[in-house]
SETI-658121 format. One line per field, with one value per residue (C-alpha): residue number from 1; x, y, z. Coordinates in Angstrom, 3 decimals, decimal comma, always signed. Each point is the difference from the previous one (the first is absolute). Example, Ala and Ser with C-alpha at 12.3 -4.5 7.8 and 13.67 -1.06 7.14 Angstrom:
<recs>
pos = c(1  2)
xx = c(+12,300  +1,370)
yy = c(-4,500  +3,440)
zz = c(+7,800  -0,660)
</recs>
This chain:
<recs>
pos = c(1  2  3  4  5  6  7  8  9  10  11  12  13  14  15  16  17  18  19  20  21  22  23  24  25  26  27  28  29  30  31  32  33  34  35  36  37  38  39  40  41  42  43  44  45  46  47  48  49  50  51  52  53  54  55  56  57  58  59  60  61  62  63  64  65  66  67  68  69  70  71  72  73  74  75  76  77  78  79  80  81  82  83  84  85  86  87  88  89  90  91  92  93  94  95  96  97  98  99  100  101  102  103  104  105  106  107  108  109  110  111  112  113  114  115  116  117  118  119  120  121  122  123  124  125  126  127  128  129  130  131  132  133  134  135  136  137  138  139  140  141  142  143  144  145  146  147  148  149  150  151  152  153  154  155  156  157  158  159  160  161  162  163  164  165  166  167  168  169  170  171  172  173  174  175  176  177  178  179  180  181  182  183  184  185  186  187  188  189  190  191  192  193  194  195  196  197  198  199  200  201  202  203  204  205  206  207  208  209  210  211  212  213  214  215  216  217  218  219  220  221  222  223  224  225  226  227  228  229  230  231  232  233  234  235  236  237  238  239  240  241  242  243  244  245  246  247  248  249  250  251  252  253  254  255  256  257  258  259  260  261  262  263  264  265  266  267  268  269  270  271  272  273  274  275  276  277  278  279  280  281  282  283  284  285  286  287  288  289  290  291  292  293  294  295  296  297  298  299  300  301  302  303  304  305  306  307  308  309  310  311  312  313  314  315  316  317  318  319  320  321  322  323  324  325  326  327  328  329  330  331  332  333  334  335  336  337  338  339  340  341  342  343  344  345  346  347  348  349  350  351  352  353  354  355  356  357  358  359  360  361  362  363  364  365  366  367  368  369  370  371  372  373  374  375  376  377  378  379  380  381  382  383  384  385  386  387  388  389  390  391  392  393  394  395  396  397  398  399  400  401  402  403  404  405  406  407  408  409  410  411  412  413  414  415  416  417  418  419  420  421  422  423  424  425  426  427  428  429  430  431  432  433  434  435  436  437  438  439  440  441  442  443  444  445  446  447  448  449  450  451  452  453  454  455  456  457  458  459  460  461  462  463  464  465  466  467  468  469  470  471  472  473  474  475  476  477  478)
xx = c(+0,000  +1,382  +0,379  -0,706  -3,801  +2,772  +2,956  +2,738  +2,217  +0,003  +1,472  +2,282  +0,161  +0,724  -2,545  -2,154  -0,863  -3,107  +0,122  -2,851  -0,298  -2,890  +0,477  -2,998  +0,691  -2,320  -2,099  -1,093  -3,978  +0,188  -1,201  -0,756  -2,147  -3,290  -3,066  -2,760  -3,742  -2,138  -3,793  -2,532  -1,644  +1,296  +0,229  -0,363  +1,022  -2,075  +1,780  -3,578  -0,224  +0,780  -1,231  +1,322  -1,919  +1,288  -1,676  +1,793  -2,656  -2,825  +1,585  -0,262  +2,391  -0,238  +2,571  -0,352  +3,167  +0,075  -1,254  +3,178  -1,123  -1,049  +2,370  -1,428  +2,209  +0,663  +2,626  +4,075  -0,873  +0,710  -2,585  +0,896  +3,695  -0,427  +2,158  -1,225  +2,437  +0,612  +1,349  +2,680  +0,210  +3,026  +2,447  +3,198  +1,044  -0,887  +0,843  -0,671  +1,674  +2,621  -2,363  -2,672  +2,186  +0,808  -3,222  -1,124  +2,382  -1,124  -3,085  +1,271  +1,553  -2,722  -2,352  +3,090  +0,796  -3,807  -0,698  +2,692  -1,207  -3,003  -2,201  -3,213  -1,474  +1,817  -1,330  +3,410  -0,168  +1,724  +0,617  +0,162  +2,600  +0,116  +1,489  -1,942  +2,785  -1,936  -1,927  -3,549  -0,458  +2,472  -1,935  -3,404  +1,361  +1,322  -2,752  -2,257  +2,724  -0,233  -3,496  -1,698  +2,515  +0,563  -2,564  +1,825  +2,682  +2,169  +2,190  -0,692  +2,961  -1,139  -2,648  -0,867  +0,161  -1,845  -2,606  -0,412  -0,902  -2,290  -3,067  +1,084  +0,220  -2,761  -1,952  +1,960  -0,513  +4,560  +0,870  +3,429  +2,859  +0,996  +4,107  -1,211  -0,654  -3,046  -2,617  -2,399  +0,239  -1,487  -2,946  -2,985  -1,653  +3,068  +0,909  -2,965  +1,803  +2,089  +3,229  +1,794  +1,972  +3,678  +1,217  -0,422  -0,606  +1,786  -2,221  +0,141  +3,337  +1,070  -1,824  +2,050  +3,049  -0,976  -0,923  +3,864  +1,171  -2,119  +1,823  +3,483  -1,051  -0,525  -2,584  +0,192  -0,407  +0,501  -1,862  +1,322  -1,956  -0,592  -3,169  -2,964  -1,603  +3,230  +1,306  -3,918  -0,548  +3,070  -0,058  -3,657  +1,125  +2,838  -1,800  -3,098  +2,676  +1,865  -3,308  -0,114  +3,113  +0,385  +2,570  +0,450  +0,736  +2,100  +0,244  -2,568  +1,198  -2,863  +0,173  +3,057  +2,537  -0,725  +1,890  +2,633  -0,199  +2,953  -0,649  +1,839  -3,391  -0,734  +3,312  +0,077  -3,582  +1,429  +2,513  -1,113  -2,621  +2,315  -2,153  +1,213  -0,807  -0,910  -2,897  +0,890  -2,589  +2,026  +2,296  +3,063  +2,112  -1,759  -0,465  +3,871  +0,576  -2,215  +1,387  +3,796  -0,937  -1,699  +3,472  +2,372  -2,197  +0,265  -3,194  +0,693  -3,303  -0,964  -1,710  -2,269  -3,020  -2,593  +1,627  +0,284  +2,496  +3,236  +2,048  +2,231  +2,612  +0,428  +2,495  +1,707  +0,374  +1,649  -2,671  +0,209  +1,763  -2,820  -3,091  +2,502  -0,588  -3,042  -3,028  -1,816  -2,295  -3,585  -0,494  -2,921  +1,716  +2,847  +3,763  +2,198  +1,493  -2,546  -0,987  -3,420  -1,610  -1,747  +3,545  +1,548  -1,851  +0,170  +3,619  +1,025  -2,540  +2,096  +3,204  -0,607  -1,312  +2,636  +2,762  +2,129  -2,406  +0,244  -2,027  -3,390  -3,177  -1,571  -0,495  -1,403  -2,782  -0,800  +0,251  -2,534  -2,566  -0,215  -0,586  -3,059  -0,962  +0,583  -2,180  -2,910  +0,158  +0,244  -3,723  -0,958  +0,769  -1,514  -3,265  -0,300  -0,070  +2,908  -2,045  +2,009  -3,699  +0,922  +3,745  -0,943  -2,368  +2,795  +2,058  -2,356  -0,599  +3,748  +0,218  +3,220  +3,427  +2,650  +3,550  +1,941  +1,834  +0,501  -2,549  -3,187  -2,337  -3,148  -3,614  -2,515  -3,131  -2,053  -0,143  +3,255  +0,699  +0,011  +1,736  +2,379  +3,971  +1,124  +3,546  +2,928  +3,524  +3,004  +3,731  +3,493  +2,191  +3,092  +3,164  +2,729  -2,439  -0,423  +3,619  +0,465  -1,752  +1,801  -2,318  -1,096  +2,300  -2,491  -1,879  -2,993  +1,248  +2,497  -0,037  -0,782  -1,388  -1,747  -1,329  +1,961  -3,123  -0,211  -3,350  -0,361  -4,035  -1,935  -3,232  -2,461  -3,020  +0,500  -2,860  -1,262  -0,269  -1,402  -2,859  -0,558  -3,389  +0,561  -2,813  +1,018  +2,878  +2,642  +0,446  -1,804  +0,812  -2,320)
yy = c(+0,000  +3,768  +0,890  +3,900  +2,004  +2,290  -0,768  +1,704  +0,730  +1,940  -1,097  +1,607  -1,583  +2,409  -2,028  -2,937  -1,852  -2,182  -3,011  -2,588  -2,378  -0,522  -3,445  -0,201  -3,612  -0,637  -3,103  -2,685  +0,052  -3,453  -2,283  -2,471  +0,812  +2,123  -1,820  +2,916  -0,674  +3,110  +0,645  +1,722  -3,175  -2,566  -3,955  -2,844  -3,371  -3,543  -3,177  -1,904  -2,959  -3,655  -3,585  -3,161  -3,135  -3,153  -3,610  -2,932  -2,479  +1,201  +3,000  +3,395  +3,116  +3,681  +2,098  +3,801  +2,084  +3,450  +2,690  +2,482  +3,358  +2,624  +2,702  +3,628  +2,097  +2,914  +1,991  -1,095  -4,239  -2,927  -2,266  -2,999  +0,564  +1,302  +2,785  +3,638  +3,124  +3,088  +3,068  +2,729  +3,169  +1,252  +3,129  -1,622  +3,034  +3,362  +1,364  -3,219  -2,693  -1,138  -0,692  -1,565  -2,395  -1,538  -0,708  -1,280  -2,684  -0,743  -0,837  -1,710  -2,196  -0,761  -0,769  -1,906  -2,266  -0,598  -1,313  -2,152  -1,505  -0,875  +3,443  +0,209  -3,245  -0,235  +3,282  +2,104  +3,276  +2,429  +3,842  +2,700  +3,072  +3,540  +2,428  +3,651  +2,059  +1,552  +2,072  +0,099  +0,059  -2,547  -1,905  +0,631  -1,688  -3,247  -0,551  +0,494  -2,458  -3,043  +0,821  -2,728  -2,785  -0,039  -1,237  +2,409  +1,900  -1,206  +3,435  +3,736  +2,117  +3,638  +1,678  +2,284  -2,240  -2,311  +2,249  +1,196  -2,847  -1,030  +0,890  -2,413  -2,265  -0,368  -0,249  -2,824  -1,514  -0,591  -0,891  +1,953  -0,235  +3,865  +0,006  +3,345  +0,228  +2,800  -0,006  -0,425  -2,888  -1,755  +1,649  -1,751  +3,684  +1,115  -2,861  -1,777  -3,021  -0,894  +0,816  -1,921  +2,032  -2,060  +1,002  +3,398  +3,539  +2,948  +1,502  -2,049  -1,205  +4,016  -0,104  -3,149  +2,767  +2,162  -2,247  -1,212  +3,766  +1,031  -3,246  +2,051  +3,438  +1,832  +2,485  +2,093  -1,396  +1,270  -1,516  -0,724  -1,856  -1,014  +1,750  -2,430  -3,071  -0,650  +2,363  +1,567  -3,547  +0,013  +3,903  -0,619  -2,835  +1,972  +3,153  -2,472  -1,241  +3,338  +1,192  -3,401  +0,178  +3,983  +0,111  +3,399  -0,236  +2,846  -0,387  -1,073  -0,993  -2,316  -0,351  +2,285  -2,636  -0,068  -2,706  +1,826  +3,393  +1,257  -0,348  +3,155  +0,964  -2,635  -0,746  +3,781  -0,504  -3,415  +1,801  +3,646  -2,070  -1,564  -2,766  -3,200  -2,605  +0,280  -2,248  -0,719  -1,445  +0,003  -2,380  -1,323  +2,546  +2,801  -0,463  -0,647  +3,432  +1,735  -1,781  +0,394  +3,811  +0,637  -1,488  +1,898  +2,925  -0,334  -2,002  -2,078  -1,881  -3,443  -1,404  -2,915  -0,314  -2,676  -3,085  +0,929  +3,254  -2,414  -2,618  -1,807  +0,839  +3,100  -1,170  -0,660  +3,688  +2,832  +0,672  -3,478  +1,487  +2,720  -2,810  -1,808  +3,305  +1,451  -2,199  -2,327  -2,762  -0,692  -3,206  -2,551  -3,051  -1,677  +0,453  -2,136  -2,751  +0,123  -3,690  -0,704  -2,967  +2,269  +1,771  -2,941  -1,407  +3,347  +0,555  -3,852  +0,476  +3,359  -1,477  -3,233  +2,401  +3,417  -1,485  +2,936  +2,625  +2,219  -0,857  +2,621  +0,690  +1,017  -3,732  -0,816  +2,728  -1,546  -3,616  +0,482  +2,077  -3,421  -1,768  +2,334  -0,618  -4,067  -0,260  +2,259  -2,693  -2,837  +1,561  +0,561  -3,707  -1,623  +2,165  -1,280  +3,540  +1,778  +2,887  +3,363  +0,646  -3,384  +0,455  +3,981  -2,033  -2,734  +2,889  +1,651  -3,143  -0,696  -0,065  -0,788  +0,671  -1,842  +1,625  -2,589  +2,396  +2,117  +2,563  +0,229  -2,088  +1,869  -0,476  +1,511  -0,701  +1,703  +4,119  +2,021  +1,200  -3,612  -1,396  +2,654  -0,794  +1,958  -1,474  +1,276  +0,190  +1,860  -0,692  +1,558  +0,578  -1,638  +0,813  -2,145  -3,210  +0,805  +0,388  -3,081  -2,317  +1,200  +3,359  +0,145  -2,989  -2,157  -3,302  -1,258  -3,554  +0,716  -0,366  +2,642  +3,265  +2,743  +3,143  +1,430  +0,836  -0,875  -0,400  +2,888  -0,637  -2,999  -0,132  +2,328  +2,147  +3,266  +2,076  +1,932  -2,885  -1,975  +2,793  +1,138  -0,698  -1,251  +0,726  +1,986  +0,799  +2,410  +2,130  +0,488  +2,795  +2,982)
zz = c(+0,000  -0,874  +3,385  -0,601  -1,356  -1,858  -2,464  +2,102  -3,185  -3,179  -3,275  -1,596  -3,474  -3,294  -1,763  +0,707  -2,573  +0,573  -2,240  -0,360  -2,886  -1,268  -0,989  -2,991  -0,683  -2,661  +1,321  -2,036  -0,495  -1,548  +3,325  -3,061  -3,048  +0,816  -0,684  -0,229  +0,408  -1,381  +0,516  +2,169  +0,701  +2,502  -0,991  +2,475  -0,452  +1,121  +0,519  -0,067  +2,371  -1,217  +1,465  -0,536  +1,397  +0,639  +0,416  +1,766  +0,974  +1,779  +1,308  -2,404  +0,998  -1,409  -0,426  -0,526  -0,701  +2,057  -2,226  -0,929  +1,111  -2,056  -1,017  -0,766  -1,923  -2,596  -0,172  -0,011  +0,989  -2,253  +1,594  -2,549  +0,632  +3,527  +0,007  +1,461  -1,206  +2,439  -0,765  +1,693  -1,099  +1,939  -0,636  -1,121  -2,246  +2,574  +3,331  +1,877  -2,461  +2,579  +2,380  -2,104  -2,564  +3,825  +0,465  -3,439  -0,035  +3,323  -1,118  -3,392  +2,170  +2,138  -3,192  -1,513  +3,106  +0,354  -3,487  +0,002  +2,993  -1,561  +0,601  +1,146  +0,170  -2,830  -1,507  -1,345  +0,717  -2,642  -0,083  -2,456  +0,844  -1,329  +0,888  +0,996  +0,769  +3,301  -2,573  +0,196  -3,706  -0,882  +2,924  -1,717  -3,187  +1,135  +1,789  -2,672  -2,168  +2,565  +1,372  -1,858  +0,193  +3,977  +2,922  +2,423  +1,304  +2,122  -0,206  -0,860  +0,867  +1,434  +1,106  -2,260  -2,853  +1,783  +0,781  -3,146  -1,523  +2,908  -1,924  -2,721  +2,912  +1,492  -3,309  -0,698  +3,021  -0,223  +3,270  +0,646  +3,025  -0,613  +1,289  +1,520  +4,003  -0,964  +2,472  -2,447  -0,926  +2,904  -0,010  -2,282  -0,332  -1,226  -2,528  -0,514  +1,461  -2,706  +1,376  +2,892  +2,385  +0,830  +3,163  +1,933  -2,136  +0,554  +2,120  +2,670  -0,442  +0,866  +2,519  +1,656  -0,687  +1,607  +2,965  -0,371  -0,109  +2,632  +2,058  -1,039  +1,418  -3,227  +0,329  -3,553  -3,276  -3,631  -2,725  -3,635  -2,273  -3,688  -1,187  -0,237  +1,839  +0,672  +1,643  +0,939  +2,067  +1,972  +0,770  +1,826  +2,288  +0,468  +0,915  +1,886  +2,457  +0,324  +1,740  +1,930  +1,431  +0,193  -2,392  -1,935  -3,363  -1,081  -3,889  -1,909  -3,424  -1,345  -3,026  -0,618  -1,985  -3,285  -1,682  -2,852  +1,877  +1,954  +3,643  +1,702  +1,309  +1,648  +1,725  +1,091  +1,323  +1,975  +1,371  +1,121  +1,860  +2,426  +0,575  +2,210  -2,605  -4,200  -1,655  -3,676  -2,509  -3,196  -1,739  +1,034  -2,372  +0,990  +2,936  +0,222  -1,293  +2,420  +2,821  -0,879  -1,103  +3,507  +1,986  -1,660  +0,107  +3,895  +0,762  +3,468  -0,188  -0,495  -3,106  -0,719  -2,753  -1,762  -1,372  -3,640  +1,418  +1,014  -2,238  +1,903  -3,453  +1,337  +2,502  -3,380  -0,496  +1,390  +2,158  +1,933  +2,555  +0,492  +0,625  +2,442  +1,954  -0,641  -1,564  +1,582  -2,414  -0,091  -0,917  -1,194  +0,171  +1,372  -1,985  -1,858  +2,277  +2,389  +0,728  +0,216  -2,010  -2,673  -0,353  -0,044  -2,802  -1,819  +0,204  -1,209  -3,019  -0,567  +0,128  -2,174  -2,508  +0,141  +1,628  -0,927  +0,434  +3,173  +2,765  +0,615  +2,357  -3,102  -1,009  +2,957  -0,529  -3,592  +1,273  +2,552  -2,322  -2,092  +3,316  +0,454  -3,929  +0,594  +2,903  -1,810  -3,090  +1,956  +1,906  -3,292  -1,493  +3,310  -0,812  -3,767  -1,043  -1,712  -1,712  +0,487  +2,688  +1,599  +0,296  +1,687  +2,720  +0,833  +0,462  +2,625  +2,020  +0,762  +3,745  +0,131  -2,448  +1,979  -1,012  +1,918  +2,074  -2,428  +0,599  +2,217  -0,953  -2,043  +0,045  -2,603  +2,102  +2,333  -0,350  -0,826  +3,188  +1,131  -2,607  -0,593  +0,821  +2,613  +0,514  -0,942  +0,781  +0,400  -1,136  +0,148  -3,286  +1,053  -1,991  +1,787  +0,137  -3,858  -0,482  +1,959  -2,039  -3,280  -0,789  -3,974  -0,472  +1,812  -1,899  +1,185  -0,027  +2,560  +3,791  +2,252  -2,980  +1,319  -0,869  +2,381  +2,664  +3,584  +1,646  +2,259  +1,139  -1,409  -0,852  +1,700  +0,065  +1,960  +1,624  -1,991  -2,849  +2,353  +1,033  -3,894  -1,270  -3,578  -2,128  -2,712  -2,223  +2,382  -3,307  -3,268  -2,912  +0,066)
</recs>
């Protein structure tokens, strides 16, 4: 644990350089060949019941073969061949491609281990990819392209693209895992129930935080955020628990970081404020250059932010040094290395398949999202129904998602603010444990890789998540 609520230092660097890769490894939408099924109108198919009788002697036995069940379905299944096709529409290409090619092949993996162990009941799953560049039109167009040749999806980087295309949606009836944390999505009013929350939102996840800020003293927070759900979502649990716990937020900079645009502004906002700790809800780069720009500027605070704001790559970078100091990370899931039985199985998948590759928590966030999408098919196999409406009401029965350690479990029953995920936790960017275990020179088929973060409070729900009552979106535009 940083032992100090202030950075007792200042850097004196000529020039920090903040470097982050983003890796757009251009991944493979071939799971297999894509069998498409077109039409407005769903088909079933009858396996009709057969008897054979038998006569030895006097005695005469029946036998009647169990009827197969019937199988509704319209869009994206094969019912003859038995094979169902999914789509992901992540960013692989824009300001979140690092990140997000991470957690594609997390999930190709996942699909790809699963078929080859036979599927669904012997049911192959396959995927299509494209790639929407986290641009809302771009976004708009692939999913019109794959729209009729997919039963769901079981990934839809962003929130505004997502929500965008909601309308489209919910006509549809395309069930969709969004890899967003918006608020909205939990909320049937909001989505029309077509959309399956994975994990906590941002809302509520700043409001944990908080909780672990107001647990380190700090009592004044500035705000810096992408413009947006996004950044809109985390900014109102940030500002709800600021009232809870009497914090004072002295910079409000919702909305303020626009991607492209230089961020002097913002960093001289950060800093005149003074504040004790800094919320970021940006991307890794940028929010990167904000934080480096703030220290050398003479900012003595602490920073921390939503999920999508840290990449454990940037301990790769000149800046490493700086999160060792002064960022603490919000975090969904477990890390990389972590053993748990639903890690476990994730990371040996991983390695058999990228043995080279670099080890990242990204894959576990991908890997998990096809857990979610596995369990929803399976409810919608056992219920004979694998319509797009039947697939969208296996989704909303799911009681339980069970991540194997990886995560909290999830439930998608009951009323949002019961079912909502409340847990989160909160982690320490480590630069000596990353060093340690080799740094950007790690494999994920050797012992002992890590991201490089050490577990600094596990899973919990602070106050006021606990006493929020969760009916409603936390932000929505206008």
């Amino acid at each position: 644990m940083k032992k100090r609520t202030h950075v007792e230092m200042r850097l004196s660097l000529f020039v920090l350089v903040v470097v982050v890769a983003l890796v757009a490894a251009a991944c493979s939408s071939s799971g297999g060949n894509t069998t498409t099924t077109a039409g407005d109108t769903a088909t079933t198919t009858t396996a009709g019941d057969t008897a054979t009788t038998t006569t030895a002697g006097d005695t005469a036995t029946t036998t009647t073969a169990a009827s197969i069940p019937e199988m509704k379905a319209d869009f994206g299944v094969d019912v003859e061949n038995k094979v169902i096709t999914i789509g992901l529409l992540p960013d692989l290409t824009g300001v979140f491609a690092t990140l997000a090619t991470d957690m594609v092949d997390g999930q190709i993996v996942y699909w790809d281990t699963l078929n080859a162990d036979g599927g669904i009941d012997g049911w192959t799953v396959k995927y299509l990819i494209e790639d929407t560049n986290y641009n809302v039109e771009q976004y708009l167009q692939k999913y019109e392209k794959i729209r009729g040749e997919v039963v769901a999806l079981s990934l839809s980087l962003g929130s505004p693209t997502t929500v965008a295309a909601l309308p489209e949606m919910k006509a549809d009836n395309m069930l969709t895992i969004p890899l967003s944390w918006y608020s909205g999505w939990a909320i049937p009013s909001f989505d029309g129930g077509v959309t399956l929350e994975q994990n906590s939102n941002y809302c509520i996840e700043a409001m944990n935080i908080l909780d672990f800020i107001n647990e380190m003293g700090g009592k004044t927070i500035a705000i810096a955020t992408f413009p947006g759900d996004y950044g809109g979502d985390a900014s109102a649990g940030v500002l709800k628990a600021a009232e809870f716990y009497g914090m004072e937020v002295v910079y409000d900079g919702t909305g303020n970081v626009i991607p492209g645009q230089d961020q002097t502004a913002v960093i001289q906002g950060i800093v005149g404020s003074g504040a004790d700790w800094t919320f970021l809800t940006t991307n890794p780069s940028i929010g990167a250059e904000i934080l480096v720009g703030a220290v050398q500027a003479g900012y003595t605070g602490l920073f921390t932010g939503s999920v999508p704001t840290y990449d454990f790559r940037l301990l790769d970078s000149p800046a490493g040094p700086v999160y060792d100091k002064v960022f603490y990370q919000s975090s969904y899931s477990v890390g990389w290395g972590v053993d748990t039985p639903g890690n476990d199985e994730m990371m040996t998948a991983l390695a058999a398949a990228y043995p080279d590759r670099r080890p990242s928590d990204g894959f576990i966030i991908g890997w998990n999202e096809a857990v979610t999408m596995r369990k929803v098919l399976e409810t919608a196999l056992a219920n004979g129904d694998l319509t797009r409406a039947g697939v969208v009401a296996a989704g909303n029965s799911i009681e339980t998602v069970d991540f194997g350690g990886t995560a909290p479990n999830q439930s998608y029953a009951g009323t949002p603010n019961e079912y909502v995920q409340r847990k989160t936790a909160i982690w320490n960017p480590d630069l000596a444990t990353y060093t340690a275990a080799g740094g950007a020179n790690q494999t994920m088929s050797q012992d002992g890789a890590t991201t490089g973060s050490l577990l600094e409070k596990d899973f919990f729900v602070g106050a006021a998540a606990a006493a929020f009552d969760f009916t409603e979106p936390c932000w929505t535009a206008g």
